[in-house]
N, C-alpha and C positions, 0 to 999 in steps of 0.2 A: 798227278796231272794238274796242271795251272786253269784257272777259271776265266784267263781273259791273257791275252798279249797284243802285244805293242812294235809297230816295224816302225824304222827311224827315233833314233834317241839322244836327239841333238835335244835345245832346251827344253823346248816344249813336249816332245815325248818323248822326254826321262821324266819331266816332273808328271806328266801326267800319270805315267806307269809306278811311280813314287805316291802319288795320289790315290789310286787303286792299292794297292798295298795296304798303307794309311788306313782305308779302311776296311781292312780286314779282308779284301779278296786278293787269293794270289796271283800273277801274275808272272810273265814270259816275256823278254824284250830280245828283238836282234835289231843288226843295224848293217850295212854291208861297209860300214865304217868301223874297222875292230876298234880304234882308242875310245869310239864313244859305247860303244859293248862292255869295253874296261872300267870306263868310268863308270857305267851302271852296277859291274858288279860291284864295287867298295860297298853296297850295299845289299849284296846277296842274302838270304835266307829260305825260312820254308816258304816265306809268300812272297820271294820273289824271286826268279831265274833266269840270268844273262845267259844267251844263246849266241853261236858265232857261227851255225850254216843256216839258210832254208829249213832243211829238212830237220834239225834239232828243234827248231823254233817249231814248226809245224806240228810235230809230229809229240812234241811237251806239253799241248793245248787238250785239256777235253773236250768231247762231242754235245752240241754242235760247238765247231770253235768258233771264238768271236775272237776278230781280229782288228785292230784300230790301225791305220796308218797315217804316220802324220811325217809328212813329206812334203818338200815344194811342189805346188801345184804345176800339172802339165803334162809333158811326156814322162817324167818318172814316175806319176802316179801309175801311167798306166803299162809302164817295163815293171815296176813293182804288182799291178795286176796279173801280168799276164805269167809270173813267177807263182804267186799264189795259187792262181787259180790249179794249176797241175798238180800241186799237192791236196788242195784239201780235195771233201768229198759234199755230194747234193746235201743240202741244209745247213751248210755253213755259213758264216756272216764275215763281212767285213764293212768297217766304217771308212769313210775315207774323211778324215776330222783339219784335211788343210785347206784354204781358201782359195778351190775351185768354181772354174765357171760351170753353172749350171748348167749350159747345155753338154759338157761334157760330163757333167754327172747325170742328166737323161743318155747318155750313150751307151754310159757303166752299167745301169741300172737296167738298162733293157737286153742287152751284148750279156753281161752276167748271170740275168734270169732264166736266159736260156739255156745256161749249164747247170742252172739249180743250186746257183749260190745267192745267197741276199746282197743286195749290199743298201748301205745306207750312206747318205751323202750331209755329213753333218760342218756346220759352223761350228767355231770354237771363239771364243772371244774371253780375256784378260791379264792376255800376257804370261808371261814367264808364271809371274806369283800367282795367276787366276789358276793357270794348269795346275799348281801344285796344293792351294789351298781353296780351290772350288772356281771354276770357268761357269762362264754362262754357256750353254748349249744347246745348239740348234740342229736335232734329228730329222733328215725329212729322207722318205723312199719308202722300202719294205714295212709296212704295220705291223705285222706279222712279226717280224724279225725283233722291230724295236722292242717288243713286247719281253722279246728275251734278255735282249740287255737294259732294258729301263731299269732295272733295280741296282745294277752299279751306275750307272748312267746319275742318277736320284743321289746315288751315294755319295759321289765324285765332284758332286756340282755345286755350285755357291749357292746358298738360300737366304729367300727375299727376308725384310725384317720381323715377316710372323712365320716364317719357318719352311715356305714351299720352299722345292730342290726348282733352282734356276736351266729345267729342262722341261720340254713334253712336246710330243710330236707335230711336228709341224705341219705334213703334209706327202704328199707320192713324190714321185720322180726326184726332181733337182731342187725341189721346195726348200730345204731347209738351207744348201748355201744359197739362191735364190736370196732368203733374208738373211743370211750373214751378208751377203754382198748391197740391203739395202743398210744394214746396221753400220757396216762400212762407210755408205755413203750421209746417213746420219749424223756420223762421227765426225766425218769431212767439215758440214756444214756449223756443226757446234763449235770445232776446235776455231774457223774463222771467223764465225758470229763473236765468240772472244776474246779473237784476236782485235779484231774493227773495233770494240769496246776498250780493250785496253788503250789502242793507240787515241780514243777520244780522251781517255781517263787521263793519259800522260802529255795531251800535247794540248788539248781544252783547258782541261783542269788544272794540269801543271802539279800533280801528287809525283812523290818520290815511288822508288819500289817500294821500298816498305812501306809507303802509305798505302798503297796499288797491293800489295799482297795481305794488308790486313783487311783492307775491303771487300778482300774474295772472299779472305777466311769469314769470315763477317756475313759474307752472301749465303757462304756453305753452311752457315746454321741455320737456314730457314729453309723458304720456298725456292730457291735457286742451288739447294741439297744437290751437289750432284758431283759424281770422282771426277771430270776436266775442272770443273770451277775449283775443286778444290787442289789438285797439282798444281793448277796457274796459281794461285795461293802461296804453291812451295816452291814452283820455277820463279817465282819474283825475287824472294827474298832469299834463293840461295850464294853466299857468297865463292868470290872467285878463289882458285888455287893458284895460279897465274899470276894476276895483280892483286889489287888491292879492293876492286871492284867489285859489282856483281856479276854471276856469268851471264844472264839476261843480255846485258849491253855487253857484248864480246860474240855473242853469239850471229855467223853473219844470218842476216835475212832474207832466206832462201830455201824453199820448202819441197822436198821431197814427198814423192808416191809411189805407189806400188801396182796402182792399175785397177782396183775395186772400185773405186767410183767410177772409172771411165767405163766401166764396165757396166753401172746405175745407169748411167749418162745412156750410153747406147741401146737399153733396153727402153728405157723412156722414150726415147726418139721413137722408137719401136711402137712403142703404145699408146703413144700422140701423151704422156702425164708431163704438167707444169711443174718441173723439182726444181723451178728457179734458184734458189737458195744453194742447193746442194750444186745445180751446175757451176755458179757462180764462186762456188768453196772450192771445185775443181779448177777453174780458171785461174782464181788467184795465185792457187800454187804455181799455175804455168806463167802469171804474169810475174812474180818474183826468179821465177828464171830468166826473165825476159828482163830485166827493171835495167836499165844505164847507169852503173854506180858511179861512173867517175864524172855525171854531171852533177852541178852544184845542187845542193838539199835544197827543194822548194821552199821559200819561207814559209809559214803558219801565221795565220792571220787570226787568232782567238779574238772573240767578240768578249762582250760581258758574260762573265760566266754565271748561269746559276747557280742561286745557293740548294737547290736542292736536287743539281746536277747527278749527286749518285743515285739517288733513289729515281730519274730519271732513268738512269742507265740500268738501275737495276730491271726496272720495269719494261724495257725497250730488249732487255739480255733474255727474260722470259719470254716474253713475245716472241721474239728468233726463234730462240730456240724450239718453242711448239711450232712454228712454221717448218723447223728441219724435222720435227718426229713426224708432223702431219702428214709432210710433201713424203716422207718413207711409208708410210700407211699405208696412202694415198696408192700410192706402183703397185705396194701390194694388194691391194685390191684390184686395179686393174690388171696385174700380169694375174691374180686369181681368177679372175674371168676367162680371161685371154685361153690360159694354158688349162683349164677345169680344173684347177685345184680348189679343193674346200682349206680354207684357213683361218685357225683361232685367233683374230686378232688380239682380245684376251692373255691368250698362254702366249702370243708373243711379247709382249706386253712384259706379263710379269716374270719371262727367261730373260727379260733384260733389265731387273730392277737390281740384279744387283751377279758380282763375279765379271761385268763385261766393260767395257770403257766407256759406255752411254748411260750404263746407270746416273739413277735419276730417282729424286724423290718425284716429280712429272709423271713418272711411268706410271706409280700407283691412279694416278687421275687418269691416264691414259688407259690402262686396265678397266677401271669402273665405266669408262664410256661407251667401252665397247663389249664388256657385261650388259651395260642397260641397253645397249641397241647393237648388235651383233652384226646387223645391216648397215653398218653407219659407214657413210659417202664422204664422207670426211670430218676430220677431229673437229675443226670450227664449228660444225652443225649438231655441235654435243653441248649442252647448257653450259657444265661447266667452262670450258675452252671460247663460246660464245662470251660469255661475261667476261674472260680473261681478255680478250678483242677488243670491246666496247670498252675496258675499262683504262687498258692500258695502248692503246694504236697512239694516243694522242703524246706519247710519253715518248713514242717511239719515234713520230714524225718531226718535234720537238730536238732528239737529237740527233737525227738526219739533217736537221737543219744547221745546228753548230757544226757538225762537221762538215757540212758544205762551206758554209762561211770560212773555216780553217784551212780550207784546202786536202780534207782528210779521204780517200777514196774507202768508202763505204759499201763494198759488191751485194755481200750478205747481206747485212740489213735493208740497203735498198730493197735488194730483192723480194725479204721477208715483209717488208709494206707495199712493194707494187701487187706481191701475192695476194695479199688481206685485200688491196685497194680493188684488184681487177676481178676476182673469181666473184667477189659478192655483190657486184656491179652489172646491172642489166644492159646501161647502154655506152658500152664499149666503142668504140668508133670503127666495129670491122665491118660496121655495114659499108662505109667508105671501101674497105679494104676489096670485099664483096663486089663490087661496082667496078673497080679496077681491073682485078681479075677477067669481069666477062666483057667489060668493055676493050682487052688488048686480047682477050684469047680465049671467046664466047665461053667459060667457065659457066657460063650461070647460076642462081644464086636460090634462096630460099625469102617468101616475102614473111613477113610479122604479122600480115594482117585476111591471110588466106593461104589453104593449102594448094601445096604442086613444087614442080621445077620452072624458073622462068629465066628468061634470058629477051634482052630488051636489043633492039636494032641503037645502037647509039650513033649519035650527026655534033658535029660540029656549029654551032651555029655561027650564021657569016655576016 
């Protein structure tokens, strides 16, 4: 009998059931696609078994069976639910490890329970290679349950640079894609933080690719450690097969998605949280669908550049970027209130130092700040991340300003300075806004200098 199986084994669950194998637990894969059943077996043995019905695959699994599925999210997760569930028996598991919406994993989880099967609603993050040579993972739903598969869960997973397994429980119900769906939207906000930076590096600066990909690489040996900084590194300098070029400049610009951050976005609304950055990383992609290619290319108006424009940019590219992990914290902390989840800011923290596409040498500072304060209302109000503020906003504002001068649209980083500039700011101008409101549609308002609700008779004067 197999110690764990696997439904669907397209890339990602084949390498991960390849992954389990690897380390020593056997394993069960079906798929209701026979050529990718075919493909798994080329590597059949005793710890591992290609299945091609339901009932072979189910029934090949020891008690309790733990079952992974990794399927496009949606209706076939839950035709592939509703398949499983009539074969196994009460105390069974199933993971569902594809990036669903969380209120659909509160459905599973509660619809499930009542037939006495677990299920767990897990994030998976690193790609093809992360599935087969350690993902980051994000378990959230049944404690109980995970408790039985954490130890291949531990075995499977990428681990941080002192040797944790890039996994541990995240939380009840829909928690753990909950934070796959903000780690998504974290992603968003980095991948275009870097992009607004490259476009200053190349059109301020006037560096080549290769000057532009050794300054990544250059960045990725320090404190700006991190796997996007370092592929923008290898996307610069890879050359074309096509021309003579690089494919960088070939490639048109226009950014596809898949709907996880819009899915940030909407929950945020929901919660009244400022993910300025990250909303701003979703727009873009929609304003490059949107862009008019066949009018002429704005000119670029470079001022005097400085001479110590990178370490500028370095400093303004750190900055962002803790504004995109923060404004992620940040939701989750409020949808943790929101929905009563308890959550280890901590262990999520370090399930993403390393196997997911946000790792981050950051993360370890991220991890410590919310070791020392567990309560902590946001990343800026952590010393370290304070001092990173104070030391570097000015760095930031500096090259917000070149790139206005050049005509560069800057979404992200704006964002990430009005963030810094307005949440630490006592006097904001909504007391105007305030005034508005009850003056067209008696709203009334809250005073600064005594408690109550008030609401003023406003006149015209003539």
């Amino acid at each position: 009998m197999q110690q764990f199986g696997v439904v669907g084994l397209s890339v990602m669950g084949k390498n991960l059931a390849l992954n389990v194998k690897n380390h020593g637990y056997s394993v069960s894969g079906f798929s209701i696609d026979k050529p990718e059943v075919d493909a798994l077996a080329k590597y059949e043995g005793d710890k591992l078994k290609p299945t091609y019905t339901w009932e072979e695959f189910v029934n090949s699994l020891e008690r309790p069976r733990k079952i992974l599925v990794m399927i496009r999210a949606g209706e076939p997760v839950d035709q592939t639910l509703a398949k499983l569930e009539k074969l196994l028996d009460k105390g069974d598991i199933i993971i569902d490890g594809g990036n669903s919406n969380f209120h659909d994993t509160n459905r599973r989880v509660k619809a499930l329970k009542e037939k006495g099967i677990h299920f767990i609603g897990m994030g998976v993050s690193g790609g093809e290679e992360g599935a087969l040579n350690g993902p980051a993972l994000m378990p959230g739903g049944d404690e109980e349950a995970y408790k039985e598969v954490a130890p291949i869960l531990e075995a499977i997973a990428a681990k941080t640079p002192t040797g944790q397994a890039c996994v541990g429980y995240i939380g009840p119900e829909g928690s753990g894609h909950y934070v796959k769906m903000v780690h998504n939207g974290i992603e968003y906000g980095i991948m275009q933080i870097i992009c607004e930076i490259y476009d200053i590096m190349r059109n301020v600066g006037g560096y080549s690719n290769e000057e532009m990909s050794d300054i990544f690489a250059k960045w990725d040996q320090g404190a700006l450690q991190s796997y996007l900084v370092e592929i923008t590194s290898k996307v610069l300098k890879q050359k074309d097969t096509l021309t003579s070029d690089y494919v960088i400049d070939h490639i048109l610009n226009e950014a596809s998605y898949k709907g996880t951050g819009n899915w940030m976005l909407e929950d945020a609304i929901k919660l009244g949280v400022p993910i300025t950055v990250i909303a701003e990383a979703v727009m873009a992609r929609f304003m490059s669908k949107a862009t008019f290619r066949d009018d002429p290319e704005p000119e670029k108006l470079p001022g005097k550049v400085p001479s110590d424009l990178v370490d500028k940019l370095a400093k303004a590219l750190y900055l962002a970027m803790a504004v995109s992990y923060g404004q992620g914290f940040e939701q989750m902390t409020a949808a943790a209130k929101t929905y009563n989840w308890k959550l280890h800011y901590d262990t999520i923290a370090q399930n993403w130092e390393a196997g997911c596409i946000i790792r981050s040498a950051m993360l370890q500072d991220i991890k410590s700040a919310y070791r020392a304060n567990p309560e902590l209302q946001n990343l800026f109000k952590a010393p370290f991340f304070d001092k990173v503020k104070k030391e570097d906003i000015d760095a930031l504002r500096e090259v917000l300003k070149l790139a206005t001068d050049a005509g560069i649209p800057t979404p992200t980083l704006s964002a990430a300075l009005n963030y810094l500039e307005s949440i630490f700011n006592p006097n904001l101008p909504q007391n105007l806004l305030q005034g508005q409101r009850d003056y067209f549609g008696a709203h009334t308002y809250l005073r600064n200098d005594r408690e109550g609700v008030f609401h003023t008779e406003w006149y015209e004067e003539k």
